[in-house]
BAFI-3210 file (N, C-alpha, C; in Angstrom, 3 decimals, decimal comma, padded with zeros to 6 digits):
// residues 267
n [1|2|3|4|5|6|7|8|9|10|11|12|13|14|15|16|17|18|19|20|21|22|23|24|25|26|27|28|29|30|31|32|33|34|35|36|37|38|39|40|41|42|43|44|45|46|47|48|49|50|51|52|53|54|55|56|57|58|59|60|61|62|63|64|65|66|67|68|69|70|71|72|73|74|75|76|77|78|79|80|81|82|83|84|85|86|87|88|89|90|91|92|93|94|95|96|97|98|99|100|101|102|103|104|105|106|107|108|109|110|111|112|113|114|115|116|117|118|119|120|121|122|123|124|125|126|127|128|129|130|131|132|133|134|135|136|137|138|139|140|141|142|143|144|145|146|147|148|149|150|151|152|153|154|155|156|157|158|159|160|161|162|163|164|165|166|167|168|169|170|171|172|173|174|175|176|177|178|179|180|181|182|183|184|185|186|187|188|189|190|191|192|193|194|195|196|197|198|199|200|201|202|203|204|205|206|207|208|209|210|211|212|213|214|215|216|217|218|219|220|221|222|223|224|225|226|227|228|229|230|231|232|233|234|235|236|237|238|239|240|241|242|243|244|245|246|247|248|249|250|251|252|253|254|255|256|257|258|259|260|261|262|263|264|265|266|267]
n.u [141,416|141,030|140,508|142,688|142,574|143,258|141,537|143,700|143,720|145,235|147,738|149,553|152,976|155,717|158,494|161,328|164,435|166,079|167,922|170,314|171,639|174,573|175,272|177,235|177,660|176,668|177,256|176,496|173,841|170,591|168,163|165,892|165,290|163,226|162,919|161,599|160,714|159,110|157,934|156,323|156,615|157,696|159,487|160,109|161,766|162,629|164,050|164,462|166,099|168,501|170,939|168,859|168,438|167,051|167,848|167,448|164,372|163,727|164,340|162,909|160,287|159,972|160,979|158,425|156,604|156,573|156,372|153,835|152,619|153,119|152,199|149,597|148,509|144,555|143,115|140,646|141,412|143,346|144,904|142,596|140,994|140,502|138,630|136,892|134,511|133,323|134,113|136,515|138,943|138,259|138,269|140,617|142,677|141,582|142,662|145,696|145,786|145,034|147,328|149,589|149,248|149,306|151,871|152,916|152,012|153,956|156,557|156,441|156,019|158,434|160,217|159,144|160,606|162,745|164,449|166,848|165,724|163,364|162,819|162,487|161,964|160,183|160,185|157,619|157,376|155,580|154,801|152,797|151,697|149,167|147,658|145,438|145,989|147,704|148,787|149,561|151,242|151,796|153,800|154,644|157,609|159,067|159,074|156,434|156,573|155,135|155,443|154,346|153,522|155,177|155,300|156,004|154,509|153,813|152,449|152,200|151,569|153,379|153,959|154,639|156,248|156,271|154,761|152,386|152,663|152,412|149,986|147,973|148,463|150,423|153,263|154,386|155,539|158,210|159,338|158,680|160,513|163,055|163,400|164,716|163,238|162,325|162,310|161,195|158,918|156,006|154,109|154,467|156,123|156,004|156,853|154,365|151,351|149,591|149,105|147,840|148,085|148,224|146,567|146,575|144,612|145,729|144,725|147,353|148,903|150,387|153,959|153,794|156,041|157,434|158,557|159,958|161,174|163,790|164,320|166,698|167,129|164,646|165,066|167,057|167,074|165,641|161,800|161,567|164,228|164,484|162,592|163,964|166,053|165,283|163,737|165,447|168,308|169,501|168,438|166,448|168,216|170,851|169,415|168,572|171,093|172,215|170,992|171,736|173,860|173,393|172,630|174,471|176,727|175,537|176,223|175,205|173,582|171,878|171,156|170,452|167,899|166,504|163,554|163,001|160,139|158,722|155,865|154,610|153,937|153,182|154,529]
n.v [-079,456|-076,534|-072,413|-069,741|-066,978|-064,026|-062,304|-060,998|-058,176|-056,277|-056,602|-058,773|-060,450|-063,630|-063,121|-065,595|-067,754|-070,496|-073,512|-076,599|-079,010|-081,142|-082,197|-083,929|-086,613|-088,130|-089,313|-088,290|-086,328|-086,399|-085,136|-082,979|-079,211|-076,394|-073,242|-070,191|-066,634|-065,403|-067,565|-068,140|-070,394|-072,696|-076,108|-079,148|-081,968|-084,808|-087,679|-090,818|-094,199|-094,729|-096,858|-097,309|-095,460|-092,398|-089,787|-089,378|-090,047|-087,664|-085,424|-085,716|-085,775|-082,872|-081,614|-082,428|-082,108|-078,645|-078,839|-079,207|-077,191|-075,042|-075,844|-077,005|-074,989|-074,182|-071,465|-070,359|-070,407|-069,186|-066,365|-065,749|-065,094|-065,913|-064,479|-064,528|-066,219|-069,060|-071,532|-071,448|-072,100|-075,024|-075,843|-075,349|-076,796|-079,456|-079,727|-078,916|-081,896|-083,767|-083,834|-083,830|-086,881|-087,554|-087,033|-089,023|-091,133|-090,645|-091,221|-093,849|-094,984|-095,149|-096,063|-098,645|-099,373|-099,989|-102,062|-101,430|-099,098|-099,516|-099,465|-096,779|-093,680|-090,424|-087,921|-084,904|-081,506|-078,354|-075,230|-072,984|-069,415|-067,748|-064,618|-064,090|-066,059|-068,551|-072,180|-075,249|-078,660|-081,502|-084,752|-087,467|-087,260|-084,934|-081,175|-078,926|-075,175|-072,522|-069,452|-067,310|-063,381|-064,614|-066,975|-070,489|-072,783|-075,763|-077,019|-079,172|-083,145|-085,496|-088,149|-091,029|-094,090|-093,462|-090,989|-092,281|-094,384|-092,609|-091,338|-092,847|-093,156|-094,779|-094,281|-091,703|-088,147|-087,004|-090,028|-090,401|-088,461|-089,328|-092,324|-095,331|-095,349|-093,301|-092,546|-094,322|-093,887|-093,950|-092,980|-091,902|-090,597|-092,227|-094,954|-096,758|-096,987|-095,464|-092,381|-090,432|-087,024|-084,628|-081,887|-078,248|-075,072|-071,757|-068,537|-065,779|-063,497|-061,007|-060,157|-062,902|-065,821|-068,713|-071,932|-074,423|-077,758|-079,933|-083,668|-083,414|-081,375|-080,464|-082,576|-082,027|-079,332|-077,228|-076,312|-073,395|-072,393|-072,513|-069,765|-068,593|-067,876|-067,266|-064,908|-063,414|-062,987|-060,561|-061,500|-063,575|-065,101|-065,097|-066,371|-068,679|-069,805|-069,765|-072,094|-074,475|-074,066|-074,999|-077,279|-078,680|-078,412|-079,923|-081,928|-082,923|-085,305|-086,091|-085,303|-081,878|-079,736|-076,556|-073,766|-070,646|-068,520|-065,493|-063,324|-060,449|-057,139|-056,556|-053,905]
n.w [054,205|054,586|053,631|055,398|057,222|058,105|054,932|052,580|050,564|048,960|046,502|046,247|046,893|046,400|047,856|047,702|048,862|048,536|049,612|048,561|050,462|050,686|052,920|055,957|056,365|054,218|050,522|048,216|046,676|047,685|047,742|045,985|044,528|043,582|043,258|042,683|042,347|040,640|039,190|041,467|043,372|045,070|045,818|047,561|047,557|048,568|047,856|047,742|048,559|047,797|046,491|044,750|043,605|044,449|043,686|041,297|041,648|043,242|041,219|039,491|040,230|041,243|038,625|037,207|037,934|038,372|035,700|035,181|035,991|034,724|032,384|032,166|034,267|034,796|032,700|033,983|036,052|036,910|038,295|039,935|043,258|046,821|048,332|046,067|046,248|047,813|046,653|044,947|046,565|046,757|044,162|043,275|045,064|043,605|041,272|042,128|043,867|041,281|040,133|041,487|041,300|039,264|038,631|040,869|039,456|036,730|038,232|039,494|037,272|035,675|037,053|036,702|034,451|034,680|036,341|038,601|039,279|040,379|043,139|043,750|045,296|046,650|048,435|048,968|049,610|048,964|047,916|046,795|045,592|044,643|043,823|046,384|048,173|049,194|048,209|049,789|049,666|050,927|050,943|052,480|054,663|054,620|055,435|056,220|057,501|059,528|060,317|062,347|064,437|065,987|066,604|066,010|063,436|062,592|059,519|058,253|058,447|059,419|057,393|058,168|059,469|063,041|063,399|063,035|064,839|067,278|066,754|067,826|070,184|071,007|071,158|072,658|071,655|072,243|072,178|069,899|068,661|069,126|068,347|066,556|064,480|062,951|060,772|058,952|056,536|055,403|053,082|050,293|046,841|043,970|045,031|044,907|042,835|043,259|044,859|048,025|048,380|050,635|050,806|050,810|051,100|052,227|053,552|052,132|054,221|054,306|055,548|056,652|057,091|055,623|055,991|054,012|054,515|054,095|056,121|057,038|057,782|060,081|061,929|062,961|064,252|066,018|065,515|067,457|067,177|064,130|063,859|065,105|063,770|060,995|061,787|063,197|061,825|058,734|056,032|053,705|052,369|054,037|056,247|055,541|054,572|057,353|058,958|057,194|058,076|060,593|060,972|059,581|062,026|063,932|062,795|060,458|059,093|057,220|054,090|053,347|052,748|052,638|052,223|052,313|052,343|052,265|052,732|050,943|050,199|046,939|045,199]
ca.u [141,617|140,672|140,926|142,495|142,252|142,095|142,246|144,338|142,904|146,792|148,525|150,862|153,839|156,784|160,295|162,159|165,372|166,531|169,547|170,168|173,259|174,804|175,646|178,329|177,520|176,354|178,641|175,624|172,707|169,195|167,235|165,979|164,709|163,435|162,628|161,540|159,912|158,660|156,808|155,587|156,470|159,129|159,482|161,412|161,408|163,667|164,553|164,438|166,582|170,288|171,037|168,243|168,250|166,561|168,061|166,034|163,019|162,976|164,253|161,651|158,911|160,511|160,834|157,385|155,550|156,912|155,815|152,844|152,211|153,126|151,390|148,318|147,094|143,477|143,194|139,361|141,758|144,292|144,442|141,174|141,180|139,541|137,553|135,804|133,834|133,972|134,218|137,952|139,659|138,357|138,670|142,243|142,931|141,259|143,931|146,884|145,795|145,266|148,679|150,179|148,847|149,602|153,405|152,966|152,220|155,261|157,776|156,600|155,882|159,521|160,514|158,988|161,057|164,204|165,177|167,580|164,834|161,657|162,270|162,931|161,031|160,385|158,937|157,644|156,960|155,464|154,289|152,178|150,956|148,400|146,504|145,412|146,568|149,105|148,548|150,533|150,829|153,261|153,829|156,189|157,941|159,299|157,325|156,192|156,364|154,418|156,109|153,932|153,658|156,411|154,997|156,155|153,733|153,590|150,967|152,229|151,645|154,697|153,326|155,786|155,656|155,875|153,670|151,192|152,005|151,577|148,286|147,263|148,847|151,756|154,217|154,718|156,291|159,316|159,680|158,680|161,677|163,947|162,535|165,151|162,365|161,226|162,640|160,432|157,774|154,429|153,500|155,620|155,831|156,599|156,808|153,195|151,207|148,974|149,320|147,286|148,496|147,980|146,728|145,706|144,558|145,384|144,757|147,979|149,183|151,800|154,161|153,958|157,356|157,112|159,938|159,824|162,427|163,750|164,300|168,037|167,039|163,731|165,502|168,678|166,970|164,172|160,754|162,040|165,117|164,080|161,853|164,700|167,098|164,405|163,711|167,346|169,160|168,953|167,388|166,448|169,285|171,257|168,828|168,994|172,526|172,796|170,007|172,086|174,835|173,645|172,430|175,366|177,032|175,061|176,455|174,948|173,636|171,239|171,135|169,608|167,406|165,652|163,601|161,983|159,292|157,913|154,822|155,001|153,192|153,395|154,632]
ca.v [-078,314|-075,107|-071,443|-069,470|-065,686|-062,897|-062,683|-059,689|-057,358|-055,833|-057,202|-059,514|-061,496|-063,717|-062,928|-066,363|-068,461|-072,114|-074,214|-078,042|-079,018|-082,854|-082,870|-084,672|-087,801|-088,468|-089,170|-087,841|-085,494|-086,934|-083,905|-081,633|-078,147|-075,428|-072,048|-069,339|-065,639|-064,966|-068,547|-067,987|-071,621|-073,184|-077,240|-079,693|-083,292|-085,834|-088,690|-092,122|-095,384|-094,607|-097,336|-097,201|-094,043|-091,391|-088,719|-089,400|-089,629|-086,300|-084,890|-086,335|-085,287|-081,539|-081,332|-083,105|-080,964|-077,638|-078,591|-079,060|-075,864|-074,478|-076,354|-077,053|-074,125|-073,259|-070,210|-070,090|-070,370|-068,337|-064,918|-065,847|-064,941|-066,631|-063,639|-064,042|-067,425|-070,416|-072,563|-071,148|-073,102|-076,490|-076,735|-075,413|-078,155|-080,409|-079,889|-079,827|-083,217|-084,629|-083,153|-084,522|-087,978|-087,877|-087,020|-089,969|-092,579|-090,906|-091,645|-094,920|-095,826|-094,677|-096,432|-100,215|-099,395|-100,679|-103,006|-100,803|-097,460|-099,645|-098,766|-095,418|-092,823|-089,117|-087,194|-083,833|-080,131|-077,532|-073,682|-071,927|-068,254|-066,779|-063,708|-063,232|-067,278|-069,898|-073,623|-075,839|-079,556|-082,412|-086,331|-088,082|-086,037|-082,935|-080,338|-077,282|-074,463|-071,289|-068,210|-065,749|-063,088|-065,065|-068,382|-071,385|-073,815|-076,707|-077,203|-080,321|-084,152|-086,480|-089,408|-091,706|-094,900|-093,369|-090,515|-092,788|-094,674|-091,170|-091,021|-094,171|-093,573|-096,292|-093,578|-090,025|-086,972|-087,067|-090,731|-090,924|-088,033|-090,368|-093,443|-095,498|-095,846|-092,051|-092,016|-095,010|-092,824|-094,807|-092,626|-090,979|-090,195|-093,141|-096,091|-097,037|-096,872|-094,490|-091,784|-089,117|-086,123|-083,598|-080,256|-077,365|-073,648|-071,001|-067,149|-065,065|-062,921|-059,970|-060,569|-064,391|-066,568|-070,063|-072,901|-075,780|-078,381|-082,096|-083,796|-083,691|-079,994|-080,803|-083,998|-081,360|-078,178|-077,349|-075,062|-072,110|-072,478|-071,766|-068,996|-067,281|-067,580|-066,190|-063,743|-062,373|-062,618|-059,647|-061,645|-064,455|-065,901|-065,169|-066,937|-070,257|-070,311|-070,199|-072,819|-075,354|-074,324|-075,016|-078,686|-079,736|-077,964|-080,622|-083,586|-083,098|-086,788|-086,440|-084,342|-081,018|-078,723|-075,360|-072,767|-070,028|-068,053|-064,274|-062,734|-058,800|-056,228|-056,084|-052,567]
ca.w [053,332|055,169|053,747|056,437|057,778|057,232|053,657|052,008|049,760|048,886|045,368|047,500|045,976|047,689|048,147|048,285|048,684|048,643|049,367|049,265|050,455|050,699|054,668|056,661|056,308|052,781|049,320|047,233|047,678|046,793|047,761|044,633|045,520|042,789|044,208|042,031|042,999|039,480|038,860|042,923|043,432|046,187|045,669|047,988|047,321|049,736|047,449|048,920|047,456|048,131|045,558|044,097|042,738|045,009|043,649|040,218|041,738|043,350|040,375|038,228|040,676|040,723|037,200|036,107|038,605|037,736|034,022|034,936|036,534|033,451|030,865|032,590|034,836|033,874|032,726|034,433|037,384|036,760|038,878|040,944|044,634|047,605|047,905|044,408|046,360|048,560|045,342|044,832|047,205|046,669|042,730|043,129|045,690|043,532|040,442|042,683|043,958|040,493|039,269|042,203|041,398|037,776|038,973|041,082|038,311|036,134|038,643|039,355|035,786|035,069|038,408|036,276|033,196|034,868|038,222|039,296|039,925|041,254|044,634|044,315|045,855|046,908|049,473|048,402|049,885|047,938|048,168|045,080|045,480|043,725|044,611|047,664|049,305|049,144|047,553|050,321|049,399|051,091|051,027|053,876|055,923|054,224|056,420|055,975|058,982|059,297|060,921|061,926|065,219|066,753|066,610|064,477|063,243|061,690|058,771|057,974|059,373|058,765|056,806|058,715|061,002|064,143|063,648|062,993|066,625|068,020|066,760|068,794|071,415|071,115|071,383|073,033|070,862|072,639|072,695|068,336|068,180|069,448|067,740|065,379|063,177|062,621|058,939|057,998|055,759|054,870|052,246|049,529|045,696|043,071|045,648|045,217|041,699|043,810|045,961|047,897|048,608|051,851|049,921|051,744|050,549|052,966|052,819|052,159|054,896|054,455|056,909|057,209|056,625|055,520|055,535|053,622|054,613|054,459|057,097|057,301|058,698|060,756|062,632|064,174|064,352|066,624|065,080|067,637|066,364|063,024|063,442|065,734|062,830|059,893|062,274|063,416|060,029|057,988|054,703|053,383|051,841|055,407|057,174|054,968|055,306|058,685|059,050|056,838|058,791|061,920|060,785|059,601|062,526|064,543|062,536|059,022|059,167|056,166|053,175|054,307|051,713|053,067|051,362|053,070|051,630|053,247|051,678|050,585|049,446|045,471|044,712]
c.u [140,723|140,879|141,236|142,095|143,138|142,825|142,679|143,416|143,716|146,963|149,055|151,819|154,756|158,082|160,759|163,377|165,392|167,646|169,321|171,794|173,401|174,437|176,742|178,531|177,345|177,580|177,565|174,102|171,439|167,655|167,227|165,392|164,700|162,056|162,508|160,043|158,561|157,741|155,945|155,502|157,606|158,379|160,269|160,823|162,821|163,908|164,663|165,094|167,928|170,865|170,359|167,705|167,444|166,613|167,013|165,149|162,339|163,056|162,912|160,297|158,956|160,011|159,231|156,073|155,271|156,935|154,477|151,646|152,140|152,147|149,933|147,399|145,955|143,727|141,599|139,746|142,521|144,008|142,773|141,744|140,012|138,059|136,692|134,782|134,517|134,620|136,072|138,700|139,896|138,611|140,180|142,933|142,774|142,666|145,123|147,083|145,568|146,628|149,963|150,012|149,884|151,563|153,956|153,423|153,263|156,227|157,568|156,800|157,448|160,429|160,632|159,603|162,468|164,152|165,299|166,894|163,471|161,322|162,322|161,643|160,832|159,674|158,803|157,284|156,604|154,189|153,694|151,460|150,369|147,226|146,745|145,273|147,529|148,384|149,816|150,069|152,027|152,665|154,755|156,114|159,022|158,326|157,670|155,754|155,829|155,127|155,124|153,051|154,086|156,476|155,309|155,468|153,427|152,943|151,144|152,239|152,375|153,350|154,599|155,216|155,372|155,141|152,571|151,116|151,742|150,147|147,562|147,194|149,862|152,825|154,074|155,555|157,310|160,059|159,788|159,986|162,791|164,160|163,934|164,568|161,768|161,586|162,241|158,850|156,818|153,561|154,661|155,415|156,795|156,911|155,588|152,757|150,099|149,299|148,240|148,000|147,945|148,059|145,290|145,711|144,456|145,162|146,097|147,996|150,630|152,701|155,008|154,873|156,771|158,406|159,299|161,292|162,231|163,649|165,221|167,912|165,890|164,575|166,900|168,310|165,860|163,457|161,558|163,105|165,165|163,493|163,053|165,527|166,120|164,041|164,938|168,109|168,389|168,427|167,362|167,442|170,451|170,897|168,728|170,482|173,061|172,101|170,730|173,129|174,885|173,399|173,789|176,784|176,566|174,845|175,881|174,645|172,688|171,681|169,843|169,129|166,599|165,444|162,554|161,272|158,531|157,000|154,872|154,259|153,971|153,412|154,275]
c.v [-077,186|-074,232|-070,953|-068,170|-064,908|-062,812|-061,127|-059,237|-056,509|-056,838|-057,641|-059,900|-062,428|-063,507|-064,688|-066,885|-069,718|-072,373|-075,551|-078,289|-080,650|-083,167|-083,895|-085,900|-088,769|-088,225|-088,224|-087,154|-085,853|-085,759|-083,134|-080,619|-076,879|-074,358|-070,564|-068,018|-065,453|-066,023|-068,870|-069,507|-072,049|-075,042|-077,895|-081,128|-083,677|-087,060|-089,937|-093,699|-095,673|-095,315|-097,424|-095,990|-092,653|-090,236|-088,259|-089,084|-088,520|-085,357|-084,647|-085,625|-083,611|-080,947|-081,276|-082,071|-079,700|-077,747|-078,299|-077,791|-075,016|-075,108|-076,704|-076,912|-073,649|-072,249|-069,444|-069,619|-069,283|-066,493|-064,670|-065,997|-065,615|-065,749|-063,611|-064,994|-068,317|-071,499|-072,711|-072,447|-074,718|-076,666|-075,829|-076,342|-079,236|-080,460|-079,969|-081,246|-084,255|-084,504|-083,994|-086,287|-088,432|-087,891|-088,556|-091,335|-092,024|-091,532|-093,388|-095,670|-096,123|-095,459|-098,285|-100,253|-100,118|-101,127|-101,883|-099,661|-098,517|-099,827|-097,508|-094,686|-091,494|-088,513|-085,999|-082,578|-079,230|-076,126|-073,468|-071,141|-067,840|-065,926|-063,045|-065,052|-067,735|-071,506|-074,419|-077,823|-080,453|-083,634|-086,745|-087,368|-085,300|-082,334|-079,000|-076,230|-073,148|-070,043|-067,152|-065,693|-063,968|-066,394|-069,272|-072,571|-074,619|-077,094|-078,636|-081,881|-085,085|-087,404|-090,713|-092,973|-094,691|-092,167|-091,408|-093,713|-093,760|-090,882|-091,730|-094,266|-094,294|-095,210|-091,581|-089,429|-087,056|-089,043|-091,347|-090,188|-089,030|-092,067|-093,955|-095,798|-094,575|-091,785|-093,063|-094,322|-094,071|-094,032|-091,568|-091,179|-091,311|-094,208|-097,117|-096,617|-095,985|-093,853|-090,715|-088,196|-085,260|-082,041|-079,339|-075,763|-072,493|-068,901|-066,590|-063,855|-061,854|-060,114|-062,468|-064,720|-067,827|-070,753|-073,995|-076,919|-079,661|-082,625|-083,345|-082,110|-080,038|-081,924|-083,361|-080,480|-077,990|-076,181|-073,995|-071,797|-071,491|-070,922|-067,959|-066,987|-066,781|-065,184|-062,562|-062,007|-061,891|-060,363|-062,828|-065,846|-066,161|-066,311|-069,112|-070,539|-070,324|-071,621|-073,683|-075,293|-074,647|-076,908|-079,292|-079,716|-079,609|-082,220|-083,820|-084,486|-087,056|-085,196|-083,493|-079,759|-077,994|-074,833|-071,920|-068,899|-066,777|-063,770|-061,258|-058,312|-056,239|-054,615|-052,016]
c.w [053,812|054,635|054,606|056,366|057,821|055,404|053,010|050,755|048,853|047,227|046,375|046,146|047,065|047,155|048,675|047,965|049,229|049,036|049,854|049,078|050,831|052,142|054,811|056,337|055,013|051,676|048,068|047,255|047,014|047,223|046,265|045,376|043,788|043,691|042,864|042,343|041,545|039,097|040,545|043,298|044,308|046,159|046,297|048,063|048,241|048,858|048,581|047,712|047,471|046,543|044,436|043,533|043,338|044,371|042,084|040,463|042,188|042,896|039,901|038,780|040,613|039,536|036,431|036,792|038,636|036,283|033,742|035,104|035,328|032,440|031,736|033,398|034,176|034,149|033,732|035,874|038,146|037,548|039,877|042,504|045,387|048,146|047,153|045,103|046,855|047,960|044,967|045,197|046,727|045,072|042,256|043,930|044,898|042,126|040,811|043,160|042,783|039,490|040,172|042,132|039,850|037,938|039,483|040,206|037,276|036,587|038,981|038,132|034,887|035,898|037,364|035,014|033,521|036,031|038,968|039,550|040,444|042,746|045,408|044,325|046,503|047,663|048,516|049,672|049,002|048,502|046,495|045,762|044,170|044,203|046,125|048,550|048,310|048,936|048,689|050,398|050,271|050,839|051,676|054,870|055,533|054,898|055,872|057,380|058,205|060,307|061,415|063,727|066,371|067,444|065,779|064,513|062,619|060,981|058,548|059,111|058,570|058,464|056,949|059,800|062,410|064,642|064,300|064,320|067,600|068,432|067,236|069,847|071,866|071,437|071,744|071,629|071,353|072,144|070,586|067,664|068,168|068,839|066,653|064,423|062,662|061,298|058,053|057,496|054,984|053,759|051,076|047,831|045,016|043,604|045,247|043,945|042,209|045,034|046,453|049,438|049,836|051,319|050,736|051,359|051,628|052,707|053,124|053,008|054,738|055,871|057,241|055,922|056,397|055,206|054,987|053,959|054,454|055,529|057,790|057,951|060,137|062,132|063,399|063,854|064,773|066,102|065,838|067,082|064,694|063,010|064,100|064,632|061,718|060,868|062,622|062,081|059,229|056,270|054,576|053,238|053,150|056,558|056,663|054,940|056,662|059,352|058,559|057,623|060,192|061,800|060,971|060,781|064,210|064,262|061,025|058,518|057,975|055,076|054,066|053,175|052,468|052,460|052,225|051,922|052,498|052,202|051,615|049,539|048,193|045,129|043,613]
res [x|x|x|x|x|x|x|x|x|x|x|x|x|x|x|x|x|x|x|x|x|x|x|x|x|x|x|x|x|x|x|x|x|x|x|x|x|x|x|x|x|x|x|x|x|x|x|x|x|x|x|x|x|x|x|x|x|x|x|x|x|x|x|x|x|x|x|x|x|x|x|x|x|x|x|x|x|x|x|x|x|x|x|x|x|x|x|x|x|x|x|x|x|x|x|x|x|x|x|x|x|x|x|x|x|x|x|x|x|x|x|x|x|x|x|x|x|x|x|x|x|x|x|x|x|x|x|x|x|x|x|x|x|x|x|x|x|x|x|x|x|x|x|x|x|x|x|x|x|x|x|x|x|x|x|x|x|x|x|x|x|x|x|x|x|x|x|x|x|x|x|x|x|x|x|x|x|x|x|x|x|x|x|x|x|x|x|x|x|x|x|x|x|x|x|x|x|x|x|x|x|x|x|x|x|x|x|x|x|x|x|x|x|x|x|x|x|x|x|x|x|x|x|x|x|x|x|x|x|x|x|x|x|x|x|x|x|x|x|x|x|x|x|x|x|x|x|x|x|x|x|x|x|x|x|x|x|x|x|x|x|x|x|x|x|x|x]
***
C-alpha cells in the first residue's frame, strides 16, 4: 500500500462507464459490475461455481459492498485528502480491508445456509475516489490497469495458481499465459471463511484512465490493446464497447465485464 505521485491540488472527479456482457460461450453471465460517477465507485466481481451459483456470489459481494460504502463511511474520513497527512492513506486502507473481509464472511456465511451455494465464489475489482486519490482493491484475478502517458500498467497481481509458479520460477509469463490451469484462482471472496484483500491508495491524476476487468476480457485482449482502444475511441462508453467487442470477436470464451474510469477536473 503505497501513496503515489504527484498529488493534485484541483477538485478532481471521474467520468465512468461499465458493461458486462455473457460471451460466446456461456448460457448465463456470473459477472456483476456497478459503475456509478456520482457515488465515485466502479465494482467488478467474476463469480465462480457455474452450478453452484456464481452469479449470487458476485452479486452479493457487489451489493453488500456498495452498502457498505454507504452506511459505514466515517465521516472523520469523509472528504480528507492525502495531502492533509501520511496517516490518510493507511486508515483508509485499513477500513476497505475490514469491509472487504466482513463482505467475505457474508457471502460465505450465506454460501453454509444451503448445499447448493457452498462452493460459490467471487473474485472482485474495485475503484473509490475521493479527493485528491483513488481507493484500488482486488481478490483473484479481476485486474485492474492504469493508463497513463501512453503506458498501460498493471496494479494488480492475479491471485491464481500459476502466478504463483511465476513467482518461483516454475513457469515463464508466456508459458503461465498459455497454462490450462491459469483460471485456477487461490484466493477469492466467499470460498474461504477468511479472506485478505490487495488494497492500495494511490494519488489521483487528471488525465489518468483506469480499466477494471474480468478475465473473460484480460485472457483475449492484450494491455496495448486496451490502452489503444481507450485512447482512439471518442468516449468512454465507445471504448467499452469496442473492447467487449473485440473479446468476443476473439471467441467470447468467458463472460466478459469492463469498466473504465478517467479522472477530470471538477468544474
Amino acid at each position: 500500500m503505497n501513496p503515489g505521485s504527484p498529488t493534485e491540488t484541483r477538485p478532481i472527479r471521474i467520468a465512468c462507464f461499465g458493461k458486462t456482457d455473457v460471451g460466446r460461450k456461456r448460457e448465463l453471465n456470473e459477472d456483476s459490475l456497478h459503475v456509478s460517477e456520482k457515488e465515485r465507485v466502479c465494482l467488478v466481481a467474476d463469480g465462480m461455481g457455474g452450478r453452484d451459483f456464481g452469479e449470487v456470489a458476485s452479486s452479493l459481494c457487489v451489493s453488500t459492498l456498495n452498502s457498505h460504502l454507504h452506511k459505514f463511511f466515517p465521516r472523520s474520513i469523509a472528504g480528507r485528502r492525502l495531502a492533509d497527512g501520511p496517516g490518510v492513506a493507511g486508515v483508509v486502507a485499513q477500513w476497505f480491508d475490514g469491509w472487504i473481509r466482513d463482505v467475505n464472511t457474508i457471502v460465505y456465511e450465506f454460501g453454509s445456509l444451503d448445499h447448493r451455494y457452498r462452493e460459490m465464489g467471487t473474485t472482485l475489482a474495485m475503484l473509490y475516489q475521493q479527493a485528491d486519490f483513488v481507493v484500488l482493491a482486488h481478490v483473484g484475478d479481476s485486474r485492474i490497469y492504469r493508463f497513463r502517458g501512453g503506458v498501460a500498467e498493471l496494479l494488480t497481481e492475479d491471485h491464481s495458481f500459476v502466478n504463483a509458479q511465476v513467482k518461483v520460477g516454475l513457469l515463464t509469463r508466456e508459458q503461465a499465459e498459455k497454462s490450462q490451469h491459469r483460471n485456477i484462482i487461490t484466493r477469492s471472496i466467499g470460498t474461504r471463511a477468511a479472506v485478505k484483500a490487495d488494497v492500495t491508495v494511490l494519488s489521483a491524476v487528471v488525465g489518468d484512465v483506469y480499466l477494471l476487468c474480468s478475465d473473460g476480457l484480460s485472457d483475449l485482449v492484450e494491455p496495448d490493446e486496451m490502452l489503444a482502444i481507450a485512447r482512439d475511441q471518442p468516449s468512454l462508453r465507445e471504448a467499452v464497447e469496442a473492447l467487449v467487442a473485440l473479446a468476443n470477436e476473439r471467441g467470447g470464451t468467458d463472460n466478459i465485464t469492463v469498466a473504465l474510469v478517467r479522472i477530470e477536473p471538477d468544474a
